[in-house]
C-alpha positions as CSV (number, residue, x, y, z in Angstrom):
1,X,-3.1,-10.0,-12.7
2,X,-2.6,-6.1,-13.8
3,X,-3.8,-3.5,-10.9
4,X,-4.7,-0.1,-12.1
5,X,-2.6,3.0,-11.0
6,X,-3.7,5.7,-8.6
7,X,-4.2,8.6,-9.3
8,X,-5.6,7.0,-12.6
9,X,-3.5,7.7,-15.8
10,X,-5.0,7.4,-19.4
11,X,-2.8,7.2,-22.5
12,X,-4.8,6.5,-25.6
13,X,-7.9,6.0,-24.1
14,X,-6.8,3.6,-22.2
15,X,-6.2,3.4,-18.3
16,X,-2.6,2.6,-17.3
17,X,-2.2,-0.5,-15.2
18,X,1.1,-2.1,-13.6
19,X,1.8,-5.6,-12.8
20,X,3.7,-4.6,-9.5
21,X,0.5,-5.4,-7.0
22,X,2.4,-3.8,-4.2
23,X,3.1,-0.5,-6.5
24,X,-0.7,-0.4,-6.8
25,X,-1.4,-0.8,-3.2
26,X,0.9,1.5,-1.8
27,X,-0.7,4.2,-4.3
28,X,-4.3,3.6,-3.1
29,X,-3.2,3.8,0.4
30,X,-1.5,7.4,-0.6
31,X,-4.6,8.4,-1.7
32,X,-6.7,7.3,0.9
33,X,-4.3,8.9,3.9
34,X,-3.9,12.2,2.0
35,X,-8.1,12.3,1.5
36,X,-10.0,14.5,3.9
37,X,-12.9,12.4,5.1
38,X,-16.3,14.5,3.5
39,X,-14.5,15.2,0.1
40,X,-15.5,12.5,-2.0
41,X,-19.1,12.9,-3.0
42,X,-19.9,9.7,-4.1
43,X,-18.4,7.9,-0.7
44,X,-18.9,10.7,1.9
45,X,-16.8,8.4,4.1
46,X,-14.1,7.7,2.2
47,X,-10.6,9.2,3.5
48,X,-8.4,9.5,6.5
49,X,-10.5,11.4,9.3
50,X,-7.0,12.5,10.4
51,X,-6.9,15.0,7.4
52,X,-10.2,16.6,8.4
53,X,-8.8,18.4,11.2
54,X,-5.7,19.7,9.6
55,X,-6.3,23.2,10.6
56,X,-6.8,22.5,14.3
57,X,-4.0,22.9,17.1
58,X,-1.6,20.1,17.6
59,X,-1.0,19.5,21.8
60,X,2.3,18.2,21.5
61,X,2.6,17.7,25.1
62,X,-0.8,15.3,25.4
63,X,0.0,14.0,21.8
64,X,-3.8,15.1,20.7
65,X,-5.7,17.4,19.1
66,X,-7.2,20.8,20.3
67,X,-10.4,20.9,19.3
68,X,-11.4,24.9,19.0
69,X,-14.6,25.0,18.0
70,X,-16.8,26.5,20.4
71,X,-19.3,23.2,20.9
72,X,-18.6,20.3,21.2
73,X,-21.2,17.3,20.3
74,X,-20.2,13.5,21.8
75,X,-18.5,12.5,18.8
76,X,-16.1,15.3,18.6
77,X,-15.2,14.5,22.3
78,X,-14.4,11.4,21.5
79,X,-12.3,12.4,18.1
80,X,-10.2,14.7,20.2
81,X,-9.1,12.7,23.0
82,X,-7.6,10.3,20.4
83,X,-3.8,10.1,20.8
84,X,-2.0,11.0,17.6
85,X,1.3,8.4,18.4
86,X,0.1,4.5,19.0
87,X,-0.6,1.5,17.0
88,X,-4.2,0.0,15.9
89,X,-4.1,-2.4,18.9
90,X,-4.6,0.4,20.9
91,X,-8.5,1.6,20.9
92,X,-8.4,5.7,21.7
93,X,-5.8,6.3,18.5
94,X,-5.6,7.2,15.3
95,X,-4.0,4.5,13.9
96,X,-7.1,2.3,14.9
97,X,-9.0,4.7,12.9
98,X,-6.8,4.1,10.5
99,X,-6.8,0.0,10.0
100,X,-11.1,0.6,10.3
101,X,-10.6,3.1,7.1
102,X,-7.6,0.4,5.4
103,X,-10.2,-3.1,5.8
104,X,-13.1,-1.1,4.6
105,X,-11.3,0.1,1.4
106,X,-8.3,-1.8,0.6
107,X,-9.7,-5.3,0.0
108,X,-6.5,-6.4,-1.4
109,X,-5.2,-6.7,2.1
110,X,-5.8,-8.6,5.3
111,X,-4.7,-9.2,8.8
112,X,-4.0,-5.2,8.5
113,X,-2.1,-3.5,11.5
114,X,-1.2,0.3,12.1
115,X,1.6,2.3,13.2
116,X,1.5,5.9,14.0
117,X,4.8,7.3,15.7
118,X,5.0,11.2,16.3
119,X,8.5,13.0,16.7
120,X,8.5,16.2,18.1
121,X,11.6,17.7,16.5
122,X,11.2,16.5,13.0
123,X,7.5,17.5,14.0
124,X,6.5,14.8,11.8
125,X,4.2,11.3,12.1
126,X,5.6,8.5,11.4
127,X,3.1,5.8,9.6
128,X,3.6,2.6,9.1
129,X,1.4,-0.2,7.6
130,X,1.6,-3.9,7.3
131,X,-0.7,-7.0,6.6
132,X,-1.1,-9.8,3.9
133,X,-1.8,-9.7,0.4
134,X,-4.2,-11.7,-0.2
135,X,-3.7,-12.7,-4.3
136,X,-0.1,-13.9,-3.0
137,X,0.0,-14.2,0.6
138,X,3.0,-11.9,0.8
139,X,3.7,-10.3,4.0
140,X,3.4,-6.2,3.0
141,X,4.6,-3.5,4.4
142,X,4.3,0.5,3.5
143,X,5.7,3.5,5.6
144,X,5.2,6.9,5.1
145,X,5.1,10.7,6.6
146,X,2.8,13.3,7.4
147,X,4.5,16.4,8.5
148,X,2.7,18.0,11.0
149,X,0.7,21.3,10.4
150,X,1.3,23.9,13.2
């Protein structure tokens, strides 16, 4: 079975697919971790909510996220006390954000589990994926990095 490419490519009116299911996968997920949460009009949650707060202050000492607005409703209490390093297993992280954002939209997978590692040197997250494919039953895997932003 062909999967289509993300970001979509057309060449002679047509939409390029790939037969490489794991190619396909691992470009929805890039999308969907580089997507601020809010930006897609039609899916107002679709995204990483990670992304929305790209212009806040890192704490690399508590492994959070300053929050600097000036008020601060429930729900933004309990986005900033989320720790940046941790795995989905874990309920105050990211990365269980993260696996919730993965089920809703990548259908393709199951049994999903998150990984997000931060290194203070490299100042750079760590992200790892894995789960099952579920056309194949393949065990999947897909790392990637987010460098951090201040």
């Amino acid at each position: 079975m062909e999967s289509l490419l993300s970001p979509l490519v057309i060449i002679g009116g047509n939409m390029v697919s790939t037969d490489n299911l794991k190619e396909s996968i691992d470009s929805f997920l890039e999308i969907l971790l580089t997507s601020v949460r809010g930006d897609c009009y039609i899916d107002p949650e679709f995204g990483f909510v990670f992304n929305n707060m790209r212009f806040e202050i890192f704490n690399e000492y508590e492994g959070t996220i300053f929050n600097s607005s000036t008020t601060e409703t429930e729900e933004d209490k309990k986005l900033y006390s989320k720790k940046v390093s941790g795995n989905s297993k874990n309920i105050n992280t990211f990365a269980t954000d993260l696996k919730q954002v993965i089920m809703k939209y990548e259908q393709r997978l199951t049994d999903v589990s998150a990984t997000m590692s931060y290194v203070r040197d490299k100042r750079t997250i760590y992200i790892t994926v894995t789960g099952v494919i579920v056309e194949t039953k393949e065990k999947y895997k897909y790392d990637t990095t987010l460098k951090i932003w201040s």
